[in-house]
N, CA, C and O atoms as a CHARMM CRD file, in Angstrom:
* protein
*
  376
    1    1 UNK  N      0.83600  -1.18700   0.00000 PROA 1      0.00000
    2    1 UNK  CA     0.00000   0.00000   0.00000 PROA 1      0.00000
    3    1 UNK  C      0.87900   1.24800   0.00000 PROA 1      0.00000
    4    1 UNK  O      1.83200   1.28800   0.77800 PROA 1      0.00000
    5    2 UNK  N      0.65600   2.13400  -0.71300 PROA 2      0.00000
    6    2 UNK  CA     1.47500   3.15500  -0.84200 PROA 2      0.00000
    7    2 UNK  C      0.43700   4.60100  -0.27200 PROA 2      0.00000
    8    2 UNK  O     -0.60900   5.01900  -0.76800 PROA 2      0.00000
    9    3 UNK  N      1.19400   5.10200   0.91600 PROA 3      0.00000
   10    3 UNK  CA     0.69400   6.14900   1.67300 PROA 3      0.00000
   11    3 UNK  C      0.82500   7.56300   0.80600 PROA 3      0.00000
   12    3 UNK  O      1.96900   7.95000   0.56800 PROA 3      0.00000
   13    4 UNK  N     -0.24200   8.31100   0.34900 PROA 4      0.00000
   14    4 UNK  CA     0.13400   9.60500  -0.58800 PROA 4      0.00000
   15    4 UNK  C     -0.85500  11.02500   1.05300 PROA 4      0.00000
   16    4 UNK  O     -1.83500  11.00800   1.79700 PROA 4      0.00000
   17    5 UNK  N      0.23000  11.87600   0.74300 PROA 5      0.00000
   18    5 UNK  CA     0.19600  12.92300   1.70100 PROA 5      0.00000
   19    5 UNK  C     -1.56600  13.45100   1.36500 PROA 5      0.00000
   20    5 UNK  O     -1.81000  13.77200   0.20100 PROA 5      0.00000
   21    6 UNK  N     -2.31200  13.49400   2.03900 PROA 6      0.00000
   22    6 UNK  CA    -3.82000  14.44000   1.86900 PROA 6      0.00000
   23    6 UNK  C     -3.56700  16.10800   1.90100 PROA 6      0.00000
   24    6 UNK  O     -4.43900  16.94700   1.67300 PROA 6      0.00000
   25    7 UNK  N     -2.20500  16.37300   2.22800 PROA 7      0.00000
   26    7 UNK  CA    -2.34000  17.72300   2.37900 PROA 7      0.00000
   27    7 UNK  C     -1.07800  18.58600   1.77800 PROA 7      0.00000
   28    7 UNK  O      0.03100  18.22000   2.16700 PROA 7      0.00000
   29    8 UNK  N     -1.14400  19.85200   0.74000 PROA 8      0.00000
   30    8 UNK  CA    -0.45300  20.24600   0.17400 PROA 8      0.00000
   31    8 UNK  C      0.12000  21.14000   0.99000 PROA 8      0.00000
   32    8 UNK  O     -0.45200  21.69800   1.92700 PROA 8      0.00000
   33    9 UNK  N      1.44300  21.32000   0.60200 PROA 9      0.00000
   34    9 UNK  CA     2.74100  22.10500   1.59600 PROA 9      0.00000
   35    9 UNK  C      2.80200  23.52700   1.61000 PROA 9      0.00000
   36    9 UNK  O      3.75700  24.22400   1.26700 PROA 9      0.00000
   37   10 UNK  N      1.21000  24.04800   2.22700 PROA 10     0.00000
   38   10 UNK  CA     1.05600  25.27100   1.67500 PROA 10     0.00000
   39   10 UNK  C      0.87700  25.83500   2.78700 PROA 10     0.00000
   40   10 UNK  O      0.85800  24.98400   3.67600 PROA 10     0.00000
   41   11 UNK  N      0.69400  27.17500   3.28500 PROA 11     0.00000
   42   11 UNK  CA     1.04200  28.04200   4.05700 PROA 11     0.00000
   43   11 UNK  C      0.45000  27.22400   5.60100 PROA 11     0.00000
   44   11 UNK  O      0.73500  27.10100   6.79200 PROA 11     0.00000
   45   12 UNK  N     -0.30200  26.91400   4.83600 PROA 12     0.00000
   46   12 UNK  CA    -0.95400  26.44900   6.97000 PROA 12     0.00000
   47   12 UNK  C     -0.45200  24.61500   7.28800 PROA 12     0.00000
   48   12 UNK  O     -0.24500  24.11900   8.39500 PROA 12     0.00000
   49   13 UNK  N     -0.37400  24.00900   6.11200 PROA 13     0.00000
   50   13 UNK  CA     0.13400  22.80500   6.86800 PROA 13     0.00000
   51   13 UNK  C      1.83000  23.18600   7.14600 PROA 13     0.00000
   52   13 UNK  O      2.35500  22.66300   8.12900 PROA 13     0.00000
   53   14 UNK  N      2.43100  23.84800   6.50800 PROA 14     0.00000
   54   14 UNK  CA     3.86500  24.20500   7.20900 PROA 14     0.00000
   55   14 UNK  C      3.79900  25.06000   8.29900 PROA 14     0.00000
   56   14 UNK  O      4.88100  25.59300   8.54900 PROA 14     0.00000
   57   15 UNK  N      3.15300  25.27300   8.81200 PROA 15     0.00000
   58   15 UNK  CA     2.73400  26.27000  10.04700 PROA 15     0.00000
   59   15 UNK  C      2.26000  25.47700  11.21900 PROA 15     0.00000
   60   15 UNK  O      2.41300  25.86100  12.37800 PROA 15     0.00000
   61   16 UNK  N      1.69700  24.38900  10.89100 PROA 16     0.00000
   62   16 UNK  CA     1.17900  23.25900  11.65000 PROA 16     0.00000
   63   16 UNK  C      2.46500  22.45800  11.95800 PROA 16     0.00000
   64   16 UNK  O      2.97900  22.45200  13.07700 PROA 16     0.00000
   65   17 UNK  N      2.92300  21.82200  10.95900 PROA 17     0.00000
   66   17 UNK  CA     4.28700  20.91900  10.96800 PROA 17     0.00000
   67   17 UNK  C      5.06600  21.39600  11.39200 PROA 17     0.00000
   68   17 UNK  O      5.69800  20.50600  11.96100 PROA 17     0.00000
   69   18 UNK  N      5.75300  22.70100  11.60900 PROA 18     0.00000
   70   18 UNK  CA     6.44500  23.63600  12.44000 PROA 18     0.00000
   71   18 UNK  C      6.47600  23.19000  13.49300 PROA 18     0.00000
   72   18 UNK  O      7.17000  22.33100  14.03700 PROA 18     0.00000
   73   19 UNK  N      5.52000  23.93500  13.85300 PROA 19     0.00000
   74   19 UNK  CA     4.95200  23.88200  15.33500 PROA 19     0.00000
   75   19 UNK  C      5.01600  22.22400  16.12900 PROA 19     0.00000
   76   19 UNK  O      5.37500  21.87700  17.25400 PROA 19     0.00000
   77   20 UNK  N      4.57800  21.58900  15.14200 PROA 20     0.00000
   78   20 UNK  CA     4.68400  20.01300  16.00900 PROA 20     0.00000
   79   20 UNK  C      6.08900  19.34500  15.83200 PROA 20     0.00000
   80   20 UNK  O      6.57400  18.58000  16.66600 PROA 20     0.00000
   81   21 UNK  N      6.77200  19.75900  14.50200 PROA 21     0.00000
   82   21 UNK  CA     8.41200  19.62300  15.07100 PROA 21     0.00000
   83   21 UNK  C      8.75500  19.72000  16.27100 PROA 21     0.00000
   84   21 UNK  O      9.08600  19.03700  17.24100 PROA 21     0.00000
   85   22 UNK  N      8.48400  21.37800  15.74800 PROA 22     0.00000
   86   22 UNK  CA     9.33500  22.33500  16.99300 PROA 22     0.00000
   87   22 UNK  C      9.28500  21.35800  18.20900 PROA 22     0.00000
   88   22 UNK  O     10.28700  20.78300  18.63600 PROA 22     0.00000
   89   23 UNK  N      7.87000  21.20300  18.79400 PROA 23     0.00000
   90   23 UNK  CA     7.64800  20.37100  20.37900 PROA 23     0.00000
   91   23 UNK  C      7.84100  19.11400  20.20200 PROA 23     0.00000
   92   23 UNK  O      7.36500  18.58700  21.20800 PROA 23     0.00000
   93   24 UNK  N      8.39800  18.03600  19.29200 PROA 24     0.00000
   94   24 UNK  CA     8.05600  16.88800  19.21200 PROA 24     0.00000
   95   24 UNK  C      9.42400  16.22200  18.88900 PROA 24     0.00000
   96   24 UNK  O      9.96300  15.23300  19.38500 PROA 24     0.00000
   97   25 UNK  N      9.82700  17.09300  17.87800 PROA 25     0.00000
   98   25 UNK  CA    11.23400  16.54900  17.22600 PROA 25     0.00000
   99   25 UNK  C     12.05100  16.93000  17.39400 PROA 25     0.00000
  100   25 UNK  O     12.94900  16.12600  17.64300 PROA 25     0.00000
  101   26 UNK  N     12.46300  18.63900  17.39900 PROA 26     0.00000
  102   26 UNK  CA    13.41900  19.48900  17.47700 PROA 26     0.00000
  103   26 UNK  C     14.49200  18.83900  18.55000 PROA 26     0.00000
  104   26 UNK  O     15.61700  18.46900  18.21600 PROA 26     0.00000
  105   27 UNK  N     13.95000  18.75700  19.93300 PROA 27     0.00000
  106   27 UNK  CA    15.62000  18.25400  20.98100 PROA 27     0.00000
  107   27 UNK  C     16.41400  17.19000  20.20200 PROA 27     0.00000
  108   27 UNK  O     17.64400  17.23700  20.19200 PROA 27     0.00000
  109   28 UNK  N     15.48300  15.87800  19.30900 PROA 28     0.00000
  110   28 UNK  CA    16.86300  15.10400  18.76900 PROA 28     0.00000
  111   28 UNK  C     17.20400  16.30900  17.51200 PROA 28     0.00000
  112   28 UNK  O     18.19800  17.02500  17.63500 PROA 28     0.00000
  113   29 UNK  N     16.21400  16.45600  16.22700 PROA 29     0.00000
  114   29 UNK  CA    16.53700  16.28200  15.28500 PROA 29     0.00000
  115   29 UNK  C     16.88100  17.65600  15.22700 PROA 29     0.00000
  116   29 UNK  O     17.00900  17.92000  14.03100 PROA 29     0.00000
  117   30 UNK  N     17.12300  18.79600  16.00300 PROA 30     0.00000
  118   30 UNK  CA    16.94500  20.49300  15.73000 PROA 30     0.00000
  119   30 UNK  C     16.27800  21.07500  15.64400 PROA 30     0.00000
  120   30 UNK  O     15.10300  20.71300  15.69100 PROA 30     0.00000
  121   31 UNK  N     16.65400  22.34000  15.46600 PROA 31     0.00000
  122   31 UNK  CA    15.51100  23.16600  15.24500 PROA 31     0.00000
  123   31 UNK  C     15.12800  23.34900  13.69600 PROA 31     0.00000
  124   31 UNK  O     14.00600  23.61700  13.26400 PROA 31     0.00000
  125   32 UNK  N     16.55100  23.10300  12.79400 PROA 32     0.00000
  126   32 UNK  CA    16.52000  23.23000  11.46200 PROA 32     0.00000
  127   32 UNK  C     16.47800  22.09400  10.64000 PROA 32     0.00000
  128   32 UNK  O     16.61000  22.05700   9.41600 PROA 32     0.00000
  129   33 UNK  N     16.21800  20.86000  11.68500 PROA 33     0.00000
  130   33 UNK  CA    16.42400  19.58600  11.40900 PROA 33     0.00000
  131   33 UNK  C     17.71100  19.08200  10.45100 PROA 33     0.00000
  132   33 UNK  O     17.75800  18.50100   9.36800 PROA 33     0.00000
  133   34 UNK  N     18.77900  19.61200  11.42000 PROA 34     0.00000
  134   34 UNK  CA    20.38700  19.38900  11.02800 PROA 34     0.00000
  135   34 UNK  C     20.85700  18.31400  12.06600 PROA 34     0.00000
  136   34 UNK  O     22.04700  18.27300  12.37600 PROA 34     0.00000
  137   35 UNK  N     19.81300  17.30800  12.69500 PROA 35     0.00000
  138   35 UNK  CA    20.63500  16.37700  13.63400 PROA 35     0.00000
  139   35 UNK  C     21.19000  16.95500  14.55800 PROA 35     0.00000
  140   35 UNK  O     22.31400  16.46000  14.63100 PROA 35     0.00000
  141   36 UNK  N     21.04200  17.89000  15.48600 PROA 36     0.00000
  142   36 UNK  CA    22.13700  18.34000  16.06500 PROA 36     0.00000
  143   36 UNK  C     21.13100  18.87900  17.09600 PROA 36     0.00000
  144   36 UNK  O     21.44400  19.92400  17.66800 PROA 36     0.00000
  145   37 UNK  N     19.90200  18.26200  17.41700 PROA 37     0.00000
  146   37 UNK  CA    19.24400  19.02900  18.87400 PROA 37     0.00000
  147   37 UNK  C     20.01200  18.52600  20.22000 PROA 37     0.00000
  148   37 UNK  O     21.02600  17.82700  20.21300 PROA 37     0.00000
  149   38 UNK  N     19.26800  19.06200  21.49500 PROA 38     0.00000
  150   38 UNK  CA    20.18200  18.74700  22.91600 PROA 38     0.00000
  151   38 UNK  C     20.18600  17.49400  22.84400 PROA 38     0.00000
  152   38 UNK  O     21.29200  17.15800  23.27000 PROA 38     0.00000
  153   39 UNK  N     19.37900  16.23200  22.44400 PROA 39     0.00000
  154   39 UNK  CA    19.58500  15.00700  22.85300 PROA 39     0.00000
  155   39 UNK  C     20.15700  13.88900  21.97000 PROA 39     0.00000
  156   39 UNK  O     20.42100  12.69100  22.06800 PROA 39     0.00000
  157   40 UNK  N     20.22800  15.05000  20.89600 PROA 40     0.00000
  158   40 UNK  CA    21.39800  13.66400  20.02400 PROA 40     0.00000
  159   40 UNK  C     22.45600  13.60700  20.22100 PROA 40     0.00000
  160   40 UNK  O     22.97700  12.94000  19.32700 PROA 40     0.00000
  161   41 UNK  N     23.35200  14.03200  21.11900 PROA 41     0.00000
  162   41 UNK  CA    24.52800  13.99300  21.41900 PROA 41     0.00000
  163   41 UNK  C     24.64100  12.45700  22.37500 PROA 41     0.00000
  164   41 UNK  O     25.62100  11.73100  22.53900 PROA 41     0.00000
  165   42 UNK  N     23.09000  12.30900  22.95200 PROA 42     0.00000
  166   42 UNK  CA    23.28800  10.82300  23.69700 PROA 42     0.00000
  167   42 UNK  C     22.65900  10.29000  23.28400 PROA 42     0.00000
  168   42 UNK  O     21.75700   9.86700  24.00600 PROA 42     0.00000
  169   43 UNK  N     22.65700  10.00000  22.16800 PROA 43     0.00000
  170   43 UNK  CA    21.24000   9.05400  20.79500 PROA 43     0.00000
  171   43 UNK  C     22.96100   8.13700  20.55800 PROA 43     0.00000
  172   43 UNK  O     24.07000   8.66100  20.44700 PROA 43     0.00000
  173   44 UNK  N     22.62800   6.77700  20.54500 PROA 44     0.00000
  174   44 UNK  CA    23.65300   6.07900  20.35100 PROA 44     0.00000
  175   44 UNK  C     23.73700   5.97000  18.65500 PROA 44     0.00000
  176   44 UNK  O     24.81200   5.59400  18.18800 PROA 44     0.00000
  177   45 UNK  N     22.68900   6.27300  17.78200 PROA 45     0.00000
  178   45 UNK  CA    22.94000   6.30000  16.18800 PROA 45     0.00000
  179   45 UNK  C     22.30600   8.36700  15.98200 PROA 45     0.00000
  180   45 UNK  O     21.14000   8.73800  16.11700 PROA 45     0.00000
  181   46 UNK  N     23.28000   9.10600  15.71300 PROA 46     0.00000
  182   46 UNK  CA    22.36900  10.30500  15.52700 PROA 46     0.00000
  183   46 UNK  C     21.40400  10.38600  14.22400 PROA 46     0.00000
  184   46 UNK  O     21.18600   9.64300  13.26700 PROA 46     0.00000
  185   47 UNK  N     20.94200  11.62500  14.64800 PROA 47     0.00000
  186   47 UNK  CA    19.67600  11.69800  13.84900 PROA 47     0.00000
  187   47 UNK  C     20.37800  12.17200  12.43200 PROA 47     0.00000
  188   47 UNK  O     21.51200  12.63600  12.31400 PROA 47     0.00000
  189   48 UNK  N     19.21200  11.88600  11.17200 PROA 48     0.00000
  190   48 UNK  CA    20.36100  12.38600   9.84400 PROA 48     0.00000
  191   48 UNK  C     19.73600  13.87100   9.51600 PROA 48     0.00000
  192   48 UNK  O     18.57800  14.23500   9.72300 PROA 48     0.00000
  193   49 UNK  N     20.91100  14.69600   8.90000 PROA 49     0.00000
  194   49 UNK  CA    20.87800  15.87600   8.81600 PROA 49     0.00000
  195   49 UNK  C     19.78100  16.40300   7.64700 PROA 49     0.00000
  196   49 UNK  O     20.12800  16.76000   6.52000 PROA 49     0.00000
  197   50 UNK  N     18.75500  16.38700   8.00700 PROA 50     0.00000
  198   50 UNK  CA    17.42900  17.00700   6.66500 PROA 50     0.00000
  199   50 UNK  C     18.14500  18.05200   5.49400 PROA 50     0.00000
  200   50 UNK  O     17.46400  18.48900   4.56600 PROA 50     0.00000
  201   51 UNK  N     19.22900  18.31100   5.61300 PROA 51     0.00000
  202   51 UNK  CA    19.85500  19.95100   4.75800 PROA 51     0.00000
  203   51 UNK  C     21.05000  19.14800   3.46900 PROA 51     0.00000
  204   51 UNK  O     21.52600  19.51500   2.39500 PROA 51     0.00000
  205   52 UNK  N     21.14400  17.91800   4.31900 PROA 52     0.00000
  206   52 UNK  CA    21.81900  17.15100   2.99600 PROA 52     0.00000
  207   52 UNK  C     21.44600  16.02400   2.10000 PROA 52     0.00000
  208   52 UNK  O     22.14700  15.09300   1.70300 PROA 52     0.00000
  209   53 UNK  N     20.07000  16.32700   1.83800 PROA 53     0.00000
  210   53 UNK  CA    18.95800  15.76400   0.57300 PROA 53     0.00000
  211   53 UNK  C     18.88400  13.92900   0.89900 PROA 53     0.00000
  212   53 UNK  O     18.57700  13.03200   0.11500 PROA 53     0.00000
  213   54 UNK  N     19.26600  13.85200   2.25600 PROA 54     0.00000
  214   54 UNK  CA    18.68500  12.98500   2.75500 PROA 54     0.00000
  215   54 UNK  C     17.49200  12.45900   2.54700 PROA 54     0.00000
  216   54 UNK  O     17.53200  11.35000   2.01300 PROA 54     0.00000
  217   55 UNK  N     16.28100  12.94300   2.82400 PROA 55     0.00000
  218   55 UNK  CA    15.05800  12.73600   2.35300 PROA 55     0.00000
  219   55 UNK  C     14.44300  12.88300   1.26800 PROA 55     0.00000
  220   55 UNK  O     13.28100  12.48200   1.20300 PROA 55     0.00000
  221   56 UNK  N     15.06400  13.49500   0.13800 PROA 56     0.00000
  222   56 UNK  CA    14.76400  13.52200  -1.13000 PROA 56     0.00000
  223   56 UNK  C     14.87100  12.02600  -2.05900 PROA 56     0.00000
  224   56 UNK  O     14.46600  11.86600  -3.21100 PROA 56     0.00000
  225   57 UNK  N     15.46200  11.13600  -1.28200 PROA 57     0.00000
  226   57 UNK  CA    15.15200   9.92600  -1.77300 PROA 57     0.00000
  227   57 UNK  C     14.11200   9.24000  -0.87000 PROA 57     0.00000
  228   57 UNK  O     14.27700   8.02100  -0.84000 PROA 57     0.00000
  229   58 UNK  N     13.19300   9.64100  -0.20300 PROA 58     0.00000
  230   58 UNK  CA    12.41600   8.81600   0.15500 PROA 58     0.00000
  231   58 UNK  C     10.94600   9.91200  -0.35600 PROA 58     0.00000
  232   58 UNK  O     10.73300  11.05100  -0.77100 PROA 58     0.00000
  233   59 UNK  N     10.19900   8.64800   0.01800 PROA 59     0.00000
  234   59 UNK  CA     8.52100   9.17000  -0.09000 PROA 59     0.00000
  235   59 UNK  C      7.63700   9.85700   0.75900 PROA 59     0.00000
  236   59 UNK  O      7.51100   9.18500   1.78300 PROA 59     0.00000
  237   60 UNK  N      6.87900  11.01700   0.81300 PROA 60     0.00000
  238   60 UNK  CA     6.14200  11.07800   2.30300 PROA 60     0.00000
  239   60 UNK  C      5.35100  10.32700   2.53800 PROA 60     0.00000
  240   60 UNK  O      4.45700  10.95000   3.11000 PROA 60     0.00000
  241   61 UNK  N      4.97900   8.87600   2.41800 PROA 61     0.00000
  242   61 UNK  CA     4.97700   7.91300   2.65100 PROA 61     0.00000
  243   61 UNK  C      5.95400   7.31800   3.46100 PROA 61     0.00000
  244   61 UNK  O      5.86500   6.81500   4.58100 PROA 61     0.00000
  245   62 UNK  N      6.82400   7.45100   2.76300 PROA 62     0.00000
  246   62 UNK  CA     7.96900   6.25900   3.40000 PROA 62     0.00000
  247   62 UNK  C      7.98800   7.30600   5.42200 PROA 62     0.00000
  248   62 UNK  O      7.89200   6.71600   6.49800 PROA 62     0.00000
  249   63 UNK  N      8.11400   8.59800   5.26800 PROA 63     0.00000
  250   63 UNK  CA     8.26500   9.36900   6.35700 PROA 63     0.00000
  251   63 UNK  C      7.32300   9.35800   7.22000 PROA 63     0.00000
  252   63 UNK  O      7.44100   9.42300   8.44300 PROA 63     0.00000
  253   64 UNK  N      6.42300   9.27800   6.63100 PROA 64     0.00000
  254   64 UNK  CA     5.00300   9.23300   7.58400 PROA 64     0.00000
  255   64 UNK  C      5.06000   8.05200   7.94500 PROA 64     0.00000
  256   64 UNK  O      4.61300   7.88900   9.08000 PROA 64     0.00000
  257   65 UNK  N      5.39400   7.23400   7.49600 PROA 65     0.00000
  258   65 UNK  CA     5.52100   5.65600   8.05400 PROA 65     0.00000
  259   65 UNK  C      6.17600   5.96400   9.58700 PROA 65     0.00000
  260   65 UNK  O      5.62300   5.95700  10.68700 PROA 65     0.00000
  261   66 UNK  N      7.81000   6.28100   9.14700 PROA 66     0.00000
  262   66 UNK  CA     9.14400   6.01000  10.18100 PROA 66     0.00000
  263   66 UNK  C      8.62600   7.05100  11.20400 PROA 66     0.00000
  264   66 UNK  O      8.92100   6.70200  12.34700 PROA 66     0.00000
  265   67 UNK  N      7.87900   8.33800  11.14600 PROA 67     0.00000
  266   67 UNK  CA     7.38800   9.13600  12.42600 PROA 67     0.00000
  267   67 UNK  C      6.51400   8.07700  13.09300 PROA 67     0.00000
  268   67 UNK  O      6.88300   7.42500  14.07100 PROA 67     0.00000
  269   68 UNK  N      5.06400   7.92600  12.36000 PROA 68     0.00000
  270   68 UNK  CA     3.97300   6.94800  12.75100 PROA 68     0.00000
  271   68 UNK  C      4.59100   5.89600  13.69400 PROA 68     0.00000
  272   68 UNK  O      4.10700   5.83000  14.82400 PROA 68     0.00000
  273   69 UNK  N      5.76500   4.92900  13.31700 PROA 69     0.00000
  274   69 UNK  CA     5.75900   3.44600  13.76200 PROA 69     0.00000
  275   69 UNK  C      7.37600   3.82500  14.32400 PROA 69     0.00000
  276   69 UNK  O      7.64700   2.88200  15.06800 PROA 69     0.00000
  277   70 UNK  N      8.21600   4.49800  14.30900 PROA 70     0.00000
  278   70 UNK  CA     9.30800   4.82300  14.53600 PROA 70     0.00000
  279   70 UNK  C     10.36200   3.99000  13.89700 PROA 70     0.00000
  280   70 UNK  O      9.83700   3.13300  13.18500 PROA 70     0.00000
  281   71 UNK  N     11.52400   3.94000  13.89700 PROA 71     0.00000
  282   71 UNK  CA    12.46400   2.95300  13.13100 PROA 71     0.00000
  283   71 UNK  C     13.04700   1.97300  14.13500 PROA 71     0.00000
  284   71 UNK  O     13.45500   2.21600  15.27100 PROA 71     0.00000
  285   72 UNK  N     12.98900   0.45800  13.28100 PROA 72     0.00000
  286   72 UNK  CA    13.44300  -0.42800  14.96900 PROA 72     0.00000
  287   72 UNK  C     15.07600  -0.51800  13.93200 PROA 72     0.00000
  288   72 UNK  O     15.66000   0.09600  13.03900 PROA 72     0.00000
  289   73 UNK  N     15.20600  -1.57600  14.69800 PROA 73     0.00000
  290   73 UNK  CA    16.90000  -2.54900  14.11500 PROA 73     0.00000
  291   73 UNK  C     17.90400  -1.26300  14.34700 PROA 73     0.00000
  292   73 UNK  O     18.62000  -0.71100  13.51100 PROA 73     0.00000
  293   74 UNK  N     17.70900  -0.92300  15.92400 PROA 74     0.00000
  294   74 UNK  CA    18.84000  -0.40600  16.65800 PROA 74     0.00000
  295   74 UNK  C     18.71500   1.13600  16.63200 PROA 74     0.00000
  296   74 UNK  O     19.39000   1.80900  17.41100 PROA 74     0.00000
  297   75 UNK  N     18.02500   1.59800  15.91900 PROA 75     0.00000
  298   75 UNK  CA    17.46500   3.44800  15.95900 PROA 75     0.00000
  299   75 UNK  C     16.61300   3.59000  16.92900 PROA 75     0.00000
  300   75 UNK  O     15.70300   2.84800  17.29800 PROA 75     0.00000
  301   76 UNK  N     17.23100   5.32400  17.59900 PROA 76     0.00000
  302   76 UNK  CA    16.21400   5.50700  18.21700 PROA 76     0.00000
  303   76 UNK  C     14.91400   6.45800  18.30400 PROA 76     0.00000
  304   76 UNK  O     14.38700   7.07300  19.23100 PROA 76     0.00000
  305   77 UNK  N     14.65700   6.32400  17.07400 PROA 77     0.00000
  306   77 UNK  CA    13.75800   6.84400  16.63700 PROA 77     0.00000
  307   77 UNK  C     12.45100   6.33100  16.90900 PROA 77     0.00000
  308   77 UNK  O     11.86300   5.48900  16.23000 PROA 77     0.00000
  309   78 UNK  N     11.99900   6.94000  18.03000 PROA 78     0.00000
  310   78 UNK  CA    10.05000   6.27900  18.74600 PROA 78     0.00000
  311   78 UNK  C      9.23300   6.51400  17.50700 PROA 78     0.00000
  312   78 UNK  O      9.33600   7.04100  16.39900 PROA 78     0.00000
  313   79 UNK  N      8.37000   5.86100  18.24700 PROA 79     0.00000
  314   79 UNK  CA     6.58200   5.55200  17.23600 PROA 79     0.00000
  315   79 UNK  C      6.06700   6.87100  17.87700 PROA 79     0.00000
  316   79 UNK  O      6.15500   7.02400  19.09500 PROA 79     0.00000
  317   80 UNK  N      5.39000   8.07300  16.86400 PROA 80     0.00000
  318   80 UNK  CA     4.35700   8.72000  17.38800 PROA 80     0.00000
  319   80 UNK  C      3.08700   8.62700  17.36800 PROA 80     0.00000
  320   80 UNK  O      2.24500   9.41300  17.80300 PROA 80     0.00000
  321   81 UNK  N      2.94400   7.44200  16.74600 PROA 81     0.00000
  322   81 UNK  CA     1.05000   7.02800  16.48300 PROA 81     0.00000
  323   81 UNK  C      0.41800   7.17200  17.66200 PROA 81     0.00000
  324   81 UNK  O     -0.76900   7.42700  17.45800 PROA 81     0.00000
  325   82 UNK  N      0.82200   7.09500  19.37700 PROA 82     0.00000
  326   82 UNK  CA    -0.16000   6.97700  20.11400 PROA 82     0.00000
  327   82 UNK  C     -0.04700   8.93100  20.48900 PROA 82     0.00000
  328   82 UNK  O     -0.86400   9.60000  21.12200 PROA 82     0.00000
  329   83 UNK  N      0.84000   9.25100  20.03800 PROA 83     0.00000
  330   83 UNK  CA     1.01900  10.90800  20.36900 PROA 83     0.00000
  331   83 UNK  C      0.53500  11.97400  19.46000 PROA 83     0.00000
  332   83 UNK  O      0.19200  13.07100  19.90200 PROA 83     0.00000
  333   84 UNK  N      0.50400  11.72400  18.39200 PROA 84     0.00000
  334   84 UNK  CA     0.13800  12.64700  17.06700 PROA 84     0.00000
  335   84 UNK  C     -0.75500  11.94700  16.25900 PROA 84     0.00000
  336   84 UNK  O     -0.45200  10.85500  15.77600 PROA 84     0.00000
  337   85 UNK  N     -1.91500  12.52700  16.05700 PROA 85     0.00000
  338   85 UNK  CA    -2.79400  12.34300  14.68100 PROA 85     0.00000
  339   85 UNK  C     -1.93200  12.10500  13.27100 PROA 85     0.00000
  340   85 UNK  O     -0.82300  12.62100  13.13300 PROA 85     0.00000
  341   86 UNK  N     -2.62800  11.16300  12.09600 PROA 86     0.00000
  342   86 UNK  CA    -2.19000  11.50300  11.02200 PROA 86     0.00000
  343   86 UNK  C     -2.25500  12.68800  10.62300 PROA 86     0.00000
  344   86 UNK  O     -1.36700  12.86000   9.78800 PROA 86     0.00000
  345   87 UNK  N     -2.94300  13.74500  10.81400 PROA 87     0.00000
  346   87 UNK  CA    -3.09300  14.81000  10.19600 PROA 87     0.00000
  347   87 UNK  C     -1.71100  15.90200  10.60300 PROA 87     0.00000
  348   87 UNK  O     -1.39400  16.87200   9.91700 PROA 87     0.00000
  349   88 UNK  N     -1.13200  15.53600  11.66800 PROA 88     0.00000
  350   88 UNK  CA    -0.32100  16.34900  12.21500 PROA 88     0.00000
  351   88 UNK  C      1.16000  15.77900  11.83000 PROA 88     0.00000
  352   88 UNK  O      2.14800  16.50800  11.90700 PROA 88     0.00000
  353   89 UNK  N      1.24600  14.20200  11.34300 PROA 89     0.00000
  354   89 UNK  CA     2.19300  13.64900  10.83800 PROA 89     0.00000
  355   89 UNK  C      2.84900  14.25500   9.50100 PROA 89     0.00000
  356   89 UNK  O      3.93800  14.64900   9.08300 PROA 89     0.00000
  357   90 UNK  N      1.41100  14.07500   9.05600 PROA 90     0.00000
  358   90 UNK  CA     1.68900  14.06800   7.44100 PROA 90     0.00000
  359   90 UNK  C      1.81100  15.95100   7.83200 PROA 90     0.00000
  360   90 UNK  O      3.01600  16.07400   7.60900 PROA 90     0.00000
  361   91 UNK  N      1.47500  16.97100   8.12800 PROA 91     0.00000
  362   91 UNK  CA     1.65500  18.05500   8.12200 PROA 91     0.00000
  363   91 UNK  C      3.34400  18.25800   8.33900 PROA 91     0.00000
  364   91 UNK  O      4.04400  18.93700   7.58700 PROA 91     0.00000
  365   92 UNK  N      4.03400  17.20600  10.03300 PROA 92     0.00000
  366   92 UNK  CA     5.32500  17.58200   9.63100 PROA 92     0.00000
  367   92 UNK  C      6.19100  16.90400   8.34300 PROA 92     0.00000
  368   92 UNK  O      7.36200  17.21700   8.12600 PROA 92     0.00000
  369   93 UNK  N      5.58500  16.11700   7.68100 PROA 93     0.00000
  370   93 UNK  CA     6.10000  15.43700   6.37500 PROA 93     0.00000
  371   93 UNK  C      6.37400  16.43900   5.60800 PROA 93     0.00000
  372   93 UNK  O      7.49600  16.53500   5.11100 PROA 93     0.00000
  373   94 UNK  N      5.30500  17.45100   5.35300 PROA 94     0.00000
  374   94 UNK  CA     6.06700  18.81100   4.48000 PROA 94     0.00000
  375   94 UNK  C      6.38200  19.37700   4.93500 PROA 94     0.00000
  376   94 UNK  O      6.92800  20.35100   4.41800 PROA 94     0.00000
């Protein structure tokens, strides 16, 4: 099944996705999502840097997945499904 985003990357879902970074993701992943927030320094795999087209090979699918269910096989990247709506997922996807 292939997950396609419901919402276009337009002024208010990046305003939304912001905002739920900001409180949700930012300490590992930054503020600019450069890997480099307060708690990746004790993340035993760090987070990858969003500014070097890292994610341009994946799908917002594939992203909404790894937020949703988090990444296992040694990352520590948590599941936010019991914390965030899809709607707020797929918003930080764009």
């Amino acid at each position: 099944m292939t997950l396609t985003n419901p919402f276009l990357p337009d002024e208010s879902s990046l305003k939304i996705g912001q905002q739920v970074f900001t409180e949700n993701c930012a300490v590992c992943h930054g503020d600019q999502g450069r890997g480099n927030g307060p708690a990746a320094a004790g993340l035993s795999l760090k987070p990858p840097d969003y500014g070097n087209g890292h994610l341009d090979i994946h799908t917002d699918g594939d992203i909404f997945y790894w937020i949703q269910n988090g990444i296992s096989q040694g990352s520590p990247m948590p599941a936010f499904k019991d914390k965030l709506t899809d709607d707020q997922i797929w918003n930080v996807v764009n």
